[in-house]
N, C-alpha and C positions, 0 to 999 in steps of 0.2 A: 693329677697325680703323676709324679715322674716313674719312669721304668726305669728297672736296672741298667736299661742299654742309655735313657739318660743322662744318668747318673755319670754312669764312667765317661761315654761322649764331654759331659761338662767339666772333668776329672783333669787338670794334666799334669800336675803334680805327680801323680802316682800311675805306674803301670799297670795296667789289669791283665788276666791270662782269663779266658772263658773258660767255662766248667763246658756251658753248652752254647754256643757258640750266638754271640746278640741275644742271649735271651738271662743266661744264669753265671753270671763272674765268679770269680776262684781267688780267694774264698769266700765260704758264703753258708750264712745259715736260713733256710727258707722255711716260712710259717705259713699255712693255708688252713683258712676258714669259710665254712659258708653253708648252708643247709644240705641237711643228709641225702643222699641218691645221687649228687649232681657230679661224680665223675672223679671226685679230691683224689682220694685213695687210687685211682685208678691213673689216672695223671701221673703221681708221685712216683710211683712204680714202675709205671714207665718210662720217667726220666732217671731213676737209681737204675733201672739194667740198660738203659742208654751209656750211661755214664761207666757202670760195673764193666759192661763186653766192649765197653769204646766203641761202638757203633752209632750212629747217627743217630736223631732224636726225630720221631715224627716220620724218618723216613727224608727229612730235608734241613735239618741244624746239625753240623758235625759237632763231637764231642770229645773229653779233654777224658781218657781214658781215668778211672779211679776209685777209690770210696768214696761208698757214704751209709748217711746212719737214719734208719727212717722209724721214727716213730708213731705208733699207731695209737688211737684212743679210742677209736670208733668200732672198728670194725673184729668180731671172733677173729680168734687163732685161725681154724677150719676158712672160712671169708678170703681173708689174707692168703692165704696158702691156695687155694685155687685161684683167686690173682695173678700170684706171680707164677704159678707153674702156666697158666693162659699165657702169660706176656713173652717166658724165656720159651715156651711153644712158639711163639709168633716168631721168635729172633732169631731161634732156629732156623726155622721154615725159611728166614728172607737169608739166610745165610746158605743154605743148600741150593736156592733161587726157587 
């Protein structure tokens, strides 16, 4: 299965700009599936306030400052929302050091 870093590597016709930097091209619609608990939600999330604060992804993929729109199926309103106040807690913190 090719990755998106394939893809555009094989690409030259067209210029790509990263969302997040060899991992996520711009522009780009991403779909994730796979058994409940395993992270999805929590992943997603953290790559939208990666991308929201323009701050690095993982701590090691720089990113292409901007929106995005994330849709949820799985998880309560309440769920979600402690989510992301966890994740902009975290972004915080690495922002003050």
């Amino acid at each position: 299965m090719e990755t998106p870093h394939d893809i555009v590597a094989s690409t030259e016709a067209e210029q790509f700009s990263w969302l997040i930097e060899g991992l996520i091209p711009k522009p780009v619609v991403i779909g994730m599936f796979g058994e409940a608990g395993i992270g999805k939600s929590t992943l997603l999330l953290n790559m939208a306030v990666s991308v929201a604060l323009g701050r690095s992804f993982a701590g090691k993929l720089p990113t292409r400052k901007g929106v995005g729109v994330y849709i949820n199926t799985e998880n309560t309103k309440q769920v979600l929302r402690d989510k992301l106040t966890a994740l902009l807690d975290e972004n915080e913190m690495q922002a003050i050091g």
